[in-house]
C-alpha positions in Angstrom: 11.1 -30.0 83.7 12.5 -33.6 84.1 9.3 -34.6 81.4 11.7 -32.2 78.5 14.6 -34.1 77.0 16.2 -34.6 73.7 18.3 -37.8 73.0 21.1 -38.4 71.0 21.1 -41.0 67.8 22.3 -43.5 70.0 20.2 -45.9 71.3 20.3 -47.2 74.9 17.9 -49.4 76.8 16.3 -48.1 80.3 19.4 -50.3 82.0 22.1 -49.1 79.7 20.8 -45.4 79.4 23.6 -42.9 79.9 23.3 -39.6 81.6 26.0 -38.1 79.1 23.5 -39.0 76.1 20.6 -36.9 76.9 20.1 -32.7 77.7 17.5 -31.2 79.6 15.9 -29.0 77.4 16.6 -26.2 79.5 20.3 -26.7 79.5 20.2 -25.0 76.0 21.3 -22.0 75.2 18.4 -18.6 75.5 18.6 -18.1 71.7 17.6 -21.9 70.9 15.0 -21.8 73.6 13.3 -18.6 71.9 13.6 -20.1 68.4 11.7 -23.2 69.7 9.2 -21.1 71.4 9.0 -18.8 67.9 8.5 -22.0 65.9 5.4 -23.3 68.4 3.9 -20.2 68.0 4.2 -19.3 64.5 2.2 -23.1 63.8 -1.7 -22.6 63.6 -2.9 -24.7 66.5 0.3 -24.7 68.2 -0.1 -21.7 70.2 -1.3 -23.9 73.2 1.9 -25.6 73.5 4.1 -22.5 73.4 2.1 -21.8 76.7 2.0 -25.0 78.2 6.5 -24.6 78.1 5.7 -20.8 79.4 3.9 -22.5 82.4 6.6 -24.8 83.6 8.2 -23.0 85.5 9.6 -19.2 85.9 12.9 -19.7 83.8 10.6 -20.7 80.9 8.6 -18.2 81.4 11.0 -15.4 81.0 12.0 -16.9 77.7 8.6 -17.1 76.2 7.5 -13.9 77.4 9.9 -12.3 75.1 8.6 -14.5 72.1 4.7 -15.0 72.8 3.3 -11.7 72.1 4.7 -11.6 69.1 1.8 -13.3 67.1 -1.7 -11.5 68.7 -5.3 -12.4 67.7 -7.9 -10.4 70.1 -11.8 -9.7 69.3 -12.8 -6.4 71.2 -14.9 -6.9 73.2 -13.6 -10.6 74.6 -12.0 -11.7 78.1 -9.1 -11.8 76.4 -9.1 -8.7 75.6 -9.9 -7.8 78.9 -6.4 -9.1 79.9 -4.6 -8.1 77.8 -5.4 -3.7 78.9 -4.5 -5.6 82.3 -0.9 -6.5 80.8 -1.0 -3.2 79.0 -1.7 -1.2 82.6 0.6 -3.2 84.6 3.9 -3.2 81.6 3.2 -0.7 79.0 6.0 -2.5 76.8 4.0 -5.7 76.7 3.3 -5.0 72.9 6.4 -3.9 71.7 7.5 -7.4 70.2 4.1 -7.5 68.5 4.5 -7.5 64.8 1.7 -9.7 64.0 -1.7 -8.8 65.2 -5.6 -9.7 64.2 -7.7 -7.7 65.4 -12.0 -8.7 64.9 -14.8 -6.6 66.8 -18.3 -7.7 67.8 -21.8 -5.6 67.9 -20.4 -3.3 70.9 -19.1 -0.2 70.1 -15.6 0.3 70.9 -14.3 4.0 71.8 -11.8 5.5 69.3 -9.6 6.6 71.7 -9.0 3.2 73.7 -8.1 1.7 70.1 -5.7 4.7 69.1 -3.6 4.0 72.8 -3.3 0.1 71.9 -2.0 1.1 68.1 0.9 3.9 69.5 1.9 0.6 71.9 2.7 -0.9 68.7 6.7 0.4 67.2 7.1 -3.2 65.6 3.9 -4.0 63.9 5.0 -5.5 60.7 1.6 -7.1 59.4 -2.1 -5.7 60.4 -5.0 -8.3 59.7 -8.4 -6.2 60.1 -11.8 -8.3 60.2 -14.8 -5.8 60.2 -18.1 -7.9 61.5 -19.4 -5.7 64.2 -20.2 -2.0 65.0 -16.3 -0.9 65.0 -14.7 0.3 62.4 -10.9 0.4 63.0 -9.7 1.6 59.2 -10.6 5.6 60.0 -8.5 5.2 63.9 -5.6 3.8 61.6 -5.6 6.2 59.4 -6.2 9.0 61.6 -2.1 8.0 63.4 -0.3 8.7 60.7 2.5 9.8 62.7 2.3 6.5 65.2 5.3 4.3 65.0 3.1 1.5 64.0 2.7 3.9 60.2 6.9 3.4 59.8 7.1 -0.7 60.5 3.8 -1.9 58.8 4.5 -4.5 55.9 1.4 -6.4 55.2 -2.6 -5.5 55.5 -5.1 -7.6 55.2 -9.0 -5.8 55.8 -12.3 -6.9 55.8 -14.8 -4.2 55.9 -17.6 -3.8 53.8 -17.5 0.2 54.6 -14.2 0.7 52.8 -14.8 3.7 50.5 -12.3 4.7 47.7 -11.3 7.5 49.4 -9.9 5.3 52.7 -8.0 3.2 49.8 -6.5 6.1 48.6 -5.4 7.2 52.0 -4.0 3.5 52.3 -1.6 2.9 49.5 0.6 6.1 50.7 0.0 6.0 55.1 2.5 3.8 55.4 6.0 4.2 53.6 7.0 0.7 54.1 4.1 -1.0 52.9 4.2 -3.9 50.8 1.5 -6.2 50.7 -2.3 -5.0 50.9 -5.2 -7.5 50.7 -9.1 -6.4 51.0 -12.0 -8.7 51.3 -14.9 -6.2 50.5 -15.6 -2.9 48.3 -18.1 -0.2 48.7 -18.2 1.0 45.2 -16.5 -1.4 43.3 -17.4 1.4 40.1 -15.7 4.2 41.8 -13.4 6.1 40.0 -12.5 8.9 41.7 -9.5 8.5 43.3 -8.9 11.9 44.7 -7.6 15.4 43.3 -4.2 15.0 44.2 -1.9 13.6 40.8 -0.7 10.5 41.2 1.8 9.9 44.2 3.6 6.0 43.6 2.8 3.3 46.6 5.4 1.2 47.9 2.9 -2.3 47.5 4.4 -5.1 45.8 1.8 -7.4 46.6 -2.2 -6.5 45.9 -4.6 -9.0 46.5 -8.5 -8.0 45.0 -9.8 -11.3 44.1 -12.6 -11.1 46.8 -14.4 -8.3 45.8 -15.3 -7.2 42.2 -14.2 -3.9 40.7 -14.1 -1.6 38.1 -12.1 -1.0 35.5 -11.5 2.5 36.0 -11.0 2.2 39.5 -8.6 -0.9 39.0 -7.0 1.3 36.5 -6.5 3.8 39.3 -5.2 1.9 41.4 -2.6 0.6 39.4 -1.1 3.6 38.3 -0.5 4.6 41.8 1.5 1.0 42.1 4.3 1.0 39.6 6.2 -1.6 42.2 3.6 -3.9 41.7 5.1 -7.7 41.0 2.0 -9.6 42.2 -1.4 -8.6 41.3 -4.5 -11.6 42.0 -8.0 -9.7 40.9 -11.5 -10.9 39.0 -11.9 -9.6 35.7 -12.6 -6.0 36.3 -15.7 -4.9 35.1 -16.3 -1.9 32.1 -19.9 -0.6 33.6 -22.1 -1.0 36.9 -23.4 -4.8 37.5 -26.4 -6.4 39.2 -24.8 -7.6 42.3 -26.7 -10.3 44.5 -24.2 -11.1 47.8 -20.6 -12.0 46.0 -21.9 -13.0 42.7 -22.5 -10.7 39.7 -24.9 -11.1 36.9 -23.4 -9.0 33.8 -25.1 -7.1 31.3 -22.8 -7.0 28.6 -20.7 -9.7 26.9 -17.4 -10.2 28.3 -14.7 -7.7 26.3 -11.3 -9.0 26.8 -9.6 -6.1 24.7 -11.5 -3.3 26.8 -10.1 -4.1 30.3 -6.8 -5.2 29.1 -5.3 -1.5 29.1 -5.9 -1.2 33.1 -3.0 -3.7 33.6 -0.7 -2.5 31.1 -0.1 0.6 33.9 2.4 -3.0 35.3 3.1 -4.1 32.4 7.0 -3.5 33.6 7.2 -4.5 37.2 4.8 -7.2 37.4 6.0 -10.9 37.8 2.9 -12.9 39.3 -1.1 -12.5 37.6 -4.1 -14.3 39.2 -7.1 -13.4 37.2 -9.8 -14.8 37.1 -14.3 -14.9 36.3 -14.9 -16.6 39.6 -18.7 -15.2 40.7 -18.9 -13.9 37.4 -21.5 -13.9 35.1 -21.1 -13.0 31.5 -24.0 -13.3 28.9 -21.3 -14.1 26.0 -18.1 -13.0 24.5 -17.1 -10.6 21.8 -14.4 -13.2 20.5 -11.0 -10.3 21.6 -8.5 -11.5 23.5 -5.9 -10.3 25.9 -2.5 -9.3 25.1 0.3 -10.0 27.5 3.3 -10.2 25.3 4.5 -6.4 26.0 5.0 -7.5 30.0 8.6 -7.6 30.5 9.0 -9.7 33.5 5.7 -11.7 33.9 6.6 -15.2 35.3 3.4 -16.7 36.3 0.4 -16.2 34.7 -2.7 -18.0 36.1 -6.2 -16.7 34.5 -10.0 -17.7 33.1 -9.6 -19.0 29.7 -11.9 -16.2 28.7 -9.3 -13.9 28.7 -7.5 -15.0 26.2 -10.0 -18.0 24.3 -13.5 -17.8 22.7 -16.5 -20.3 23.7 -16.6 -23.2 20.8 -19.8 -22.3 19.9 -18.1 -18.7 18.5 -16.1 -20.3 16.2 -13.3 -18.5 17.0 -9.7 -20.4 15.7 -7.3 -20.4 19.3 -4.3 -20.5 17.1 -1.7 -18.0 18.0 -2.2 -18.2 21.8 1.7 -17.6 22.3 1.8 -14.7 20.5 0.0 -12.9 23.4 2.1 -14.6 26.6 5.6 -12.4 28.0 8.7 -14.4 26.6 9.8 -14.8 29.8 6.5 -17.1 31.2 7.9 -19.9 33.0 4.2 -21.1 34.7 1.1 -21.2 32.5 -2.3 -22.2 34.1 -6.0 -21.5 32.0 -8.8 -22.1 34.4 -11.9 -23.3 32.2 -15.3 -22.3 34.3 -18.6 -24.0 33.0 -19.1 -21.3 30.2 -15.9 -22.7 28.2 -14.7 -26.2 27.5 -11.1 -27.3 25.8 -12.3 -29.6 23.7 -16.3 -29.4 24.1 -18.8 -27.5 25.2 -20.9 -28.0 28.6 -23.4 -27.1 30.5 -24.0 -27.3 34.5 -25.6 -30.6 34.4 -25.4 -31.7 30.9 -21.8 -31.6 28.5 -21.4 -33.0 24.0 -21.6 -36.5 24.5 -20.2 -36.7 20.9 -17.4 -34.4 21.6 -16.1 -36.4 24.5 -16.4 -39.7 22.6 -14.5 -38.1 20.2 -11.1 -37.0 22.1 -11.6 -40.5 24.3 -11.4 -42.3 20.6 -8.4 -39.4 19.9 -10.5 -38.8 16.4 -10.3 -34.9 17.0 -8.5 -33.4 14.1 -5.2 -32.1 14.7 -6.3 -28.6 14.2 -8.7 -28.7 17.7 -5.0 -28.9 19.9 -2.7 -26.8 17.8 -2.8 -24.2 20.1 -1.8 -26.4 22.7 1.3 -27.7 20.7 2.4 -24.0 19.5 3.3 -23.3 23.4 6.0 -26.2 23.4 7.4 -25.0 19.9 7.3 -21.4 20.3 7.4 -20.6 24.4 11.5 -21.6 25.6 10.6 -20.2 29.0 8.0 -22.3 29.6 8.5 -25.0 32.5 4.6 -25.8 33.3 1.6 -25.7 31.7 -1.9 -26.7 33.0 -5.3 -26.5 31.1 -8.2 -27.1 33.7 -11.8 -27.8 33.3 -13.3 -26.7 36.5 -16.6 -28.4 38.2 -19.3 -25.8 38.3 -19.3 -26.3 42.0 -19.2 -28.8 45.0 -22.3 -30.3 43.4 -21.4 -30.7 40.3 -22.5 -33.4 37.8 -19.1 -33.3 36.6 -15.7 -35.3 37.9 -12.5 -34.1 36.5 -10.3 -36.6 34.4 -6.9 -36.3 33.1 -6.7 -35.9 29.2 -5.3 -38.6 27.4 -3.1 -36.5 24.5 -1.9 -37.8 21.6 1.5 -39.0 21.1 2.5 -36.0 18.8 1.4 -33.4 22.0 3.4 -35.4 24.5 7.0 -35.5 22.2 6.4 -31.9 21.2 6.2 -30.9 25.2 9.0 -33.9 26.0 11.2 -32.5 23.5 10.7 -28.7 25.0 11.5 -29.8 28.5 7.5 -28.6 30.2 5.2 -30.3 31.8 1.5 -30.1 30.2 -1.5 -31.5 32.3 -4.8 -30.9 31.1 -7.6 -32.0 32.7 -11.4 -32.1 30.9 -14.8 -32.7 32.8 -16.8 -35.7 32.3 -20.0 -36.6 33.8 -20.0 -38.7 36.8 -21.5 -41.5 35.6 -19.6 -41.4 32.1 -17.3 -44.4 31.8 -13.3 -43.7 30.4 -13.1 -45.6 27.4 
């Protein structure tokens, strides 16, 4: 362990180097060993050096051993796997400082019972990261303990299986008492509403993240009334009636109706704090000109979503004036993602955007009236501290770059004076010069 040793501030050359100015790194104290260990292994791509220090000797060892399994990633079936039931034979406690585990399956089938032994081991599981690929499906063995001691500590779930049925969700938001966050990554009928016969028992989840999959609107509604903890919701636009689906993306049917999915999150409209909503994969054939109201949410903070919820196309006609009547009066971060079907200032296409609308805010001739909306959320939003307006690229692909809008003196006092930052950035072809 000679290699291990932490120096003072002082400096000394290899002659002058004192013995007093350096420690062995196994000279500190047990607690500051484990927190060092802890710290390796909670880095991504550090894990390998948390063993390495195991390794070094049998002191070292004893002190990692009590921090290493704490953070567990095991595909079943895998020779890792394999040694870890040889841990499990040989100390039965090995997993009861796990409360972070991953657990991935490939095409063999895995019996039930082996996987219900490894989840009783389990008394300090805090968060449960599922990843369905194979023939295994570990969501029905889970739910099938719900007396295990694993049912009482879990925090956080995080699932991908493309098997989940409504009735499994269901059976998740009240298994575990304790539960807080829940992620899923896949849907197997995202139109589903049927949540089950039983009235409405509340969740404990504060944290629900749906913006992988696409879903209903009565099954989002559904869900949310069974969550009145909720303070962080990220989602896509729920949808109003089945959709052609072709792998994530979804080709609608029916013009996108703001006003009709907007009661589903009103069911949060007192709890929530954080909203990610947003078109991505999405679709629409047009827009009814509605828009979403948010003003009645009491403690909404953050408030990141498609510009379609709340802005019409150009082409529509619709005025954008009055935005800020429809934000909570306590926003404090405002972010509109524009996607390739709505432009700030102009319209675009995927290749091709108005030429003569871009030469006309790089020339700053655009009449006053195009950016009022903009301007109303310095006068008439105190809470607000940040502001972004963003023209996204329709992919990696695109023909677009992004560019930095270059407002007009009037836009930047009126945010100055209010204290928020504004940064609004436009798409301009690639080859298109800044003037």
């Amino acid at each position: 362990m000679g290699g291990f040793t932490i120096y003072g501030s002082t400096r000394f050359s290899s002659a002058e180097e004192s013995e007093e100015s350096r420690m062995l790194l196994l000279e500190l104290g047990d607690d500051v060993l484990r927190l060092i260990v802890s710290n390796l292994e909670s880095w991504h791509g550090q894990m390998a050096d948390a063993i390495k220090f195991a390794l070094t000797c049998r002191y070292a060892y004893s002190i990692a051993s009590s921090v290493l399994p704490r953070y567990m990633s095991i595909t079943i079936p895998s020779k890792r796997y394999t040694l870890l039931q040889r841990s499990i034979r040989e100390n039965p406690s090995y997993l009861r400082s796990v409360y972070y585990l991953t657990i991935s399956f490939g095409p063999t089938l895995t019996d039930d019972e082996e996987l219900r032994a490894i989840l009783d081991l389990l008394p300090g599981l805090k968060t449960l990261e599922i990843e369905y690929v194979g023939s295994t499906r570990l969501i029905p063995v889970v739910l099938s303990l719900p007396e295990a001691p694993f049912t009482r500590s879990l925090q956080a779930l995080n699932i991908t299986d493309s098997k989940l049925t409504t009735s499994e969700l269901l059976s998740l938001l009240y298994t575990f008492p304790r539960l807080q966050s829940l992620s899923l990554e896949y849907f197997t009928d995202p139109f589903d509403s049927v949540m089950g016969n039983e009235p409405h028992r509340q969740s404990s989840i504060q944290s629900l993240d749906l913006c992988a999959i696409q879903i209903g609107v009565h099954l989002l509604t559904n869900i949310l009334q069974r969550c009145q903890k909720l303070r962080t919701l990220s989602c896509k636009v729920p949808l109003v009636a089945p959709q052609r689906m072709r792998h994530r993306e979804t080709t609608m049917q029916l013009p996108l109706s703001p006003k009709n999915i907007m009661p589903a999150f009103l069911n949060v409209a007192n709890t929530l704090n954080e909203l990610d909503l947003s078109t991505q994969t999405q679709r629409w054939p047009g827009h009814d000109g509605s828009r979403m109201d948010f003003s009645k949410f009491l403690v909404l903070k953050r408030l990141t979503a498609s510009a379609l919820c709340f802005l019409s196309p150009l082409s529509l006609g619709v005025s954008r004036d009055g935005l800020y009547r429809l934000l909570p009066r306590r926003l404090q971060y405002f972010q509109l993602n524009f996607c390739i079907d709505i432009g700030i200032f102009y319209f675009s296409t995927q290749s091709s955007l108005d030429e003569v609308g871009r030469d006309r805010v790089l020339t700053e001739e655009i009449d006053e009236s195009e950016y009022r909306w903009i301007v109303e959320l310095a006068t008439h939003m105190s809470s607000l501290e940040e502001v972004w307006l963003y023209e996204r690229k329709h992919s990696a692909h695109s023909a677009f770059v992004i560019e930095e809008w270059d407002a007009p003196l009037s836009v930047e006092d009126a945010f100055e004076e209010a204290e928020i930052d504004l940064m609004v950035l436009l798409r301009a072809l690639k080859l298109q010069k800044r003037v």
